[in-house]
N, C-alpha and C positions, 0 to 999 in steps of 0.2 A: 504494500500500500504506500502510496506516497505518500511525501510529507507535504503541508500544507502551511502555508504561509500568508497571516491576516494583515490585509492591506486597508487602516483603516484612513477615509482622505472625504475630504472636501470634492466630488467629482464635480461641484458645476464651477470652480472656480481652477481646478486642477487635474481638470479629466485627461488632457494628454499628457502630462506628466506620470499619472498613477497606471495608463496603455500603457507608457513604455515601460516602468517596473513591472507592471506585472507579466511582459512578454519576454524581460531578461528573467523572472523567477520562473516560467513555465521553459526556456530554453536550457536550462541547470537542471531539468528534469524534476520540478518541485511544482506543488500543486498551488494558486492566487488566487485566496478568496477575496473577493473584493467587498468591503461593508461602505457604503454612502452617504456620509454624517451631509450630506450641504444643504441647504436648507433656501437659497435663491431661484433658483430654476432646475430643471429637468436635466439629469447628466448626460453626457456623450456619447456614452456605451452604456449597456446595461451591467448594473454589477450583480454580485451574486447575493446581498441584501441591500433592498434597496433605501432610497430615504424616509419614502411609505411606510415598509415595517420599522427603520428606526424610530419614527416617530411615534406609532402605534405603540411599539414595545414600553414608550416612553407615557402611555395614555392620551395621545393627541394621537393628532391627522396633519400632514406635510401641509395641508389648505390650514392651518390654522397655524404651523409655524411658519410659513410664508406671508403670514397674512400680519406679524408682530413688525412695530416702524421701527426697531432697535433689535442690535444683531444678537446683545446679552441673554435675552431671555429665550433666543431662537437657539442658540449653542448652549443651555442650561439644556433644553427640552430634547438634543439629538444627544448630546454628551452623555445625559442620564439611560437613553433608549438605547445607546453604544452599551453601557455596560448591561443593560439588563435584556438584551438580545442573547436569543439562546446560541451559542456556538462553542458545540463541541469540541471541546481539546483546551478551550480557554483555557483554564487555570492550569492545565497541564502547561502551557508555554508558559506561563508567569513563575510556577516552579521551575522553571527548566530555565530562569535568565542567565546565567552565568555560563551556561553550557553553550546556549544562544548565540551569548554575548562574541564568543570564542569562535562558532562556526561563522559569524558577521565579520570579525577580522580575517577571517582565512579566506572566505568568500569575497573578500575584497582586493585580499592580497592577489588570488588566483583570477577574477576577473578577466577578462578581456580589453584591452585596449580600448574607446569608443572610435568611428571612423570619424575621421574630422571633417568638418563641412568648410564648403570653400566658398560659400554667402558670404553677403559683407553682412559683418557683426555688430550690432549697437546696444545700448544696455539702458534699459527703462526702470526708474523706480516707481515706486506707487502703494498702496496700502490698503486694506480691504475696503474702508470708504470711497477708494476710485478705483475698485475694481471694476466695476461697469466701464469707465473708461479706458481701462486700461487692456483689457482682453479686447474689447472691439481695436483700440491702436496694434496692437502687437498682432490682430489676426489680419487686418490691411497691410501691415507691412511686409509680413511673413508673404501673403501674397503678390506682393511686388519684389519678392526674392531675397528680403532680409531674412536672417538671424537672430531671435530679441533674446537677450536675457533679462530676466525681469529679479530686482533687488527691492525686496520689501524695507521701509522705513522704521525701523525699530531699533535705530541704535547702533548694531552689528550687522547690520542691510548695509546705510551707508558709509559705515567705516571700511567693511568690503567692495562696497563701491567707490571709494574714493582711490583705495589703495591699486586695486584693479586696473584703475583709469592710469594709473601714472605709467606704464608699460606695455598696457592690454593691447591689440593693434584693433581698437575699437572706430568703426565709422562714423560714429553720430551718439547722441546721447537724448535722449527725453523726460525728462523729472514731470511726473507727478504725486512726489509724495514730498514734502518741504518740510512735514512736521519737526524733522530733529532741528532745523534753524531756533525754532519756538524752544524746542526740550533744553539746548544749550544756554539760552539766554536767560530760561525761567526756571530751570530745578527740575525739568521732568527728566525722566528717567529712559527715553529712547532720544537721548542726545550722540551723537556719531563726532563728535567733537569738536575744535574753534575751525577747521579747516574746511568741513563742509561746505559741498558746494564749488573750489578752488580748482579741484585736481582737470578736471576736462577743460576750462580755459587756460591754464598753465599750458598744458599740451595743444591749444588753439583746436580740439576737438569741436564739431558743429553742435549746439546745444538750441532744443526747444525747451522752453523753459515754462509751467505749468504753477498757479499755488497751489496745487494738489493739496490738503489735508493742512492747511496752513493755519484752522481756523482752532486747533486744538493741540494740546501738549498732552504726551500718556503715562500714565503712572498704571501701577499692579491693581491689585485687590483694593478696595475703596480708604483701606486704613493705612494706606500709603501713600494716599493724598496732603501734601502739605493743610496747617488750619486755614496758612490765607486765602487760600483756593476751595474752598468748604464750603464757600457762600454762593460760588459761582453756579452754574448750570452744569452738569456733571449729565455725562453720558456712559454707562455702566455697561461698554460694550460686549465682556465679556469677562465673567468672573475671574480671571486676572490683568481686566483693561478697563482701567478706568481712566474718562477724557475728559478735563474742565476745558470750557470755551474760552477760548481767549477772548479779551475788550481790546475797544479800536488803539487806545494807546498802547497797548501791548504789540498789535496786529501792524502798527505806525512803524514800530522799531524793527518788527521782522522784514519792514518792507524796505526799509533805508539799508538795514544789514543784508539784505539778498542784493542787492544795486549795487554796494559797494564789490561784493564778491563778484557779480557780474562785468564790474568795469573793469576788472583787471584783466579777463576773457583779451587771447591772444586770437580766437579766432571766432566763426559768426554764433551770433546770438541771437535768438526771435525768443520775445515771450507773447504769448498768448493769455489773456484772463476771460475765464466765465464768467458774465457778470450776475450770473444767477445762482450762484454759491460754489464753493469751493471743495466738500464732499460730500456724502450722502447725508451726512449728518446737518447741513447748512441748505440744502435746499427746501424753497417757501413751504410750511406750514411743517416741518422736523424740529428739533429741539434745539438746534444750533442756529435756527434761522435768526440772521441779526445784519444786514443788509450794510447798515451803517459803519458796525465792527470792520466790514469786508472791505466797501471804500475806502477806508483810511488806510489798506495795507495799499490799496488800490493806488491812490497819490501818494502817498510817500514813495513807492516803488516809480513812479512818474517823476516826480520832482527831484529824482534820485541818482536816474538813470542818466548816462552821457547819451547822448543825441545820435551816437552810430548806432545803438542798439532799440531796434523796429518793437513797442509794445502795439498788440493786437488786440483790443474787445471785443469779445464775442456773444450775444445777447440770448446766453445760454448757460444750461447748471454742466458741470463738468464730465457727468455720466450720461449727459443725452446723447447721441450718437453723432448728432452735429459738429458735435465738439471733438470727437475722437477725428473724423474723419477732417477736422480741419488741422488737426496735429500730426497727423500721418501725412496730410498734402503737403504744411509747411515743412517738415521734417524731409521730406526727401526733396523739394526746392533748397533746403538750406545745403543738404549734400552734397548737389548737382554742382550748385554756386561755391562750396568748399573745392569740388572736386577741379572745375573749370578753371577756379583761380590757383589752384598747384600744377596745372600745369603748362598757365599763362608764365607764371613763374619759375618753371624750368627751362619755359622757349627764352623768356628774355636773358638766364643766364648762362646759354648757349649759345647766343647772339653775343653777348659782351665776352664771352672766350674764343671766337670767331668760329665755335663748329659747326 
């Protein structure tokens, strides 16, 4: 009999990702149960439980965790139905971690090479608030023959993304997830630290530039919230993410400190703003909706900016599709214009060496 290996994943947010593990655990000759904790839309594949029984498992219906306006009590409801789904052999693998733990290092050691792709590479952050955005960007680009890699904003996202950037032979770059500017400046706890932001314009990398998740800072579990932020609007995403809103003078400072990191950008720069809120949490009638708070990051990022760098309004929330597809369009113009101008500037220094 074979062994069987529980795959458990978010499919509507990470459905090809959890294909491709589970088609390297079925090629190792090992059996991939797939269990479907997501809770936004309908997954990719079918898995072998799906979000329906997790939800049931859990006393609900996926129509009633889809139907919650915050993601906290939607990932309480699949979390609980994960463990209380009947699947045989569970606890046998949870005694068996150390034994596990030991065939994981060997299986990684023995691995296979992966084949490497010869797409051009770009690397996007963003964060479950602009997921909606962020899957329709990266599945139009993927289409137009990129490569995405996508770095979540929690701190250790962009501190790998920054460090990545300084050697990676990356084409482009797309940020929508800005939160750790805010975590650094204010005490949260997914700050990627004073450099964020730096590394792709040092290297004159082409950057579209997004406020992605700008409108809040994250802390853990709710008692890890500092007191002065207690009084705010707090968004209890998921019992170890808790988000106070930032106010407009807060939102003022993140927008003068992103202009500054942007004007030192050696190569092009396009920022884009939704003027209809900045993540799922901020658009009209959500918890974070505060219009005013978002203007003020709005001009000061204006009044901030040097005059070579093109800011764009777009009179949209950041997860509508309008939006994505206007940041895939500018993102590969910004390319083209990278790419045309390197090699405007290999002819004229072939010309001034006479060859």
């Amino acid at each position: 009999m074979k062994k069987t290996i529980l795959c458990i994943a978010t499919l509507d947010t990470k459905g090809p990702e959890v294909q491709y593990v589970k088609e390297l655990i079925e090629k190792r000759g090992y059996a991939a149960l797939v269990m479907d904790i997501g809770s936004l839309e309908r997954a990719p594949f079918t898995p072998d439980i799906t979000a329906e029984e997790v939800a049931r498992a859990a006393g609900s219906t996926i129509q009633e965790v889809r139907g919650f306006r915050e993601a906290g009590p939607a990932a309480e409801v699949m979390a609980s139905g994960a463990v209380m789904a009947d699947i045989a052999g569970l606890n046998r693998l949870t005694r068996k971690a150390l034994s596990d733990a030991a065939g994981a290092i060997v299986g990684m050691v023995e691995s296979a090479e992966p084949e490497i792709s010869e797409k051009p590479f770009l690397f996007m952050t963003m964060l479950g608030t602009t997921t909606g955005c962020g899957l329709k960007v990266k599945s139009l680009l993927e289409d137009k023959g990129f490569e995405v890699a996508v770095f979540h904003t929690i701190g250790i996202g962009g501190m790998t993304f920054e460090e990545l950037l300084k050697d990676y032979p990356v084409k482009g770059v797309v940020e929508l997830g800005l939160n750790e500017i805010g975590n650094e400046l204010f005490g949260g706890l997914a700050s990627a630290g004073p450099n964020r932001l730096e590394a792709a314009g040092m290297r004159g990398i082409p950057q579209i530039i997004t406020p992605g998740n700008v409108d809040f800072i994250n802390f853990l579990a709710p008692e890890t919230v500092p007191e002065r932020y207690r009084n705010r609007t707090l968004c209890f995403h998921n019992p170890q993410a808790t988000l106070p809103r930032l106010n407009g003078e807060e939102l003022e400072l993140i927008g003068e400190t992103v202009a500054k990191k942007l004007n030192l950008a050696t190569g092009p720069v396009k920022v884009l703003i939704p003027t209809r809120g900045f993540s799922s949490l901020d658009r009209k009638g959500n918890i974070f909706y505060d219009p005013m708070a978002d203007k003020a990051f709005v001009e000061a990022l204006k009044n901030s900016l040097k005059e070579t760098i093109e800011l764009k309004e777009i009179d949209v929330h950041i997860n509508d599709g309008e939006f994505a597809e206007a940041v895939a369009s500018e993102f590969i113009n910004l390319v083209k214009l990278a790419q045309e101008g390197g090699e405007n500037m290999v002819e004229c220094r072939q010309r001034e060496s006479g060859l």
